[in-house]
C-alpha positions as a LaTeX table, in Angstrom:
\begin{tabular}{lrrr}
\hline
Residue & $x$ (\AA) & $y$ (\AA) & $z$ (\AA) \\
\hline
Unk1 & 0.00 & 0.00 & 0.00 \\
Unk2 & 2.17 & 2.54 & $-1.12$ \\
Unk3 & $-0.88$ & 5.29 & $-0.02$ \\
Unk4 & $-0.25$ & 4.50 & 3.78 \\
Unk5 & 3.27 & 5.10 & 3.80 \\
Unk6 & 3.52 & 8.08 & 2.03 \\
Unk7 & 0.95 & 9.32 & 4.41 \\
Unk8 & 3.01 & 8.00 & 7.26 \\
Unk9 & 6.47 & 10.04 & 5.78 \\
Unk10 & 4.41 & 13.19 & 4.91 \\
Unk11 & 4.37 & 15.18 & 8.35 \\
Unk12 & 7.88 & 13.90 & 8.75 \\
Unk13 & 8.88 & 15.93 & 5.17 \\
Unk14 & 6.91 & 18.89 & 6.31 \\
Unk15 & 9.01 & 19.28 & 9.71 \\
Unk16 & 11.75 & 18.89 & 7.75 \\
Unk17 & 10.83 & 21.73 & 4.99 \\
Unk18 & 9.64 & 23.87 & 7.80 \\
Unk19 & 13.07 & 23.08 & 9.54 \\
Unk20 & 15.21 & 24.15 & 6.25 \\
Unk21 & 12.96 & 26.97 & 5.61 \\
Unk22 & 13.27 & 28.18 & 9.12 \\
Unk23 & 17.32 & 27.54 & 8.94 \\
Unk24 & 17.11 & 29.60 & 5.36 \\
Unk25 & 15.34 & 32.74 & 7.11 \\
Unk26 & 17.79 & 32.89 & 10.00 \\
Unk27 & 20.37 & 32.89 & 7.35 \\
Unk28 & 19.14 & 35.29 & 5.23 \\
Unk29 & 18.38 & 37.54 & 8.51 \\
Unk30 & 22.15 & 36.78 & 9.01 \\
Unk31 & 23.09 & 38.01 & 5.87 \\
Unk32 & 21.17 & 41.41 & 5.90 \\
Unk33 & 22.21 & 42.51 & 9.04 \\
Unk34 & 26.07 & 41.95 & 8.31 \\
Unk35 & 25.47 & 44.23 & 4.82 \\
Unk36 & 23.94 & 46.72 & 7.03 \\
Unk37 & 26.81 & 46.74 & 9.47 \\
Unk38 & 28.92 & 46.83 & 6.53 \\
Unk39 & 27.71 & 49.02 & 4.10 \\
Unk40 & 25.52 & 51.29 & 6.14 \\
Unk41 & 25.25 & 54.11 & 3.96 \\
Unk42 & 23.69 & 51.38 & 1.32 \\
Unk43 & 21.43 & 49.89 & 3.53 \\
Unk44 & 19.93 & 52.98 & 4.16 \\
Unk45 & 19.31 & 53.97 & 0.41 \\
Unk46 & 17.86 & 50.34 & 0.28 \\
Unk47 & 15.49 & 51.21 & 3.18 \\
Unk48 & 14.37 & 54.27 & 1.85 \\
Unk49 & 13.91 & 52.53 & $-1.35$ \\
Unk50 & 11.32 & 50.07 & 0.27 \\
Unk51 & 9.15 & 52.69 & 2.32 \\
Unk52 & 8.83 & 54.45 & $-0.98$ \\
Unk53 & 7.90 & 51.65 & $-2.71$ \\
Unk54 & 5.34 & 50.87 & 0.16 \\
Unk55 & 3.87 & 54.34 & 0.14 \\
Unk56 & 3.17 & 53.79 & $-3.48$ \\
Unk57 & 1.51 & 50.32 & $-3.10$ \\
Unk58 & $-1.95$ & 50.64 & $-3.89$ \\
Unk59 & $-3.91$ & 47.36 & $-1.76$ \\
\hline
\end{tabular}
């Protein structure tokens, strides 16, 4: 019954895609932080970009 055991390994893939996706976001957080630290004056363009491009975003 090759139904039943994919059912049975299903919630253990799921942890395990949460798990990567949660390792891939601390990463990533990782990463931004350390450009902002070293390029600052960047970053902050970057930021500015984004609020403008939020103040323009029509829902």
């Amino acid at each position: 019954m090759p139904d039943e055991r994919d059912r049975d390994q299903q919630p253990e893939n799921d942890a395990d895609r949460r798990r990567r996706r949660a390792q891939f976001l601390r990463e990533l957080h990782e990463a931004k932080a350390l450009r902002e630290r070293v390029q600052p004056r960047r970053a902050r363009a970057a930021r500015m970009r984004q609020a403008m491009r939020m103040r323009t975003f029509r829902w």
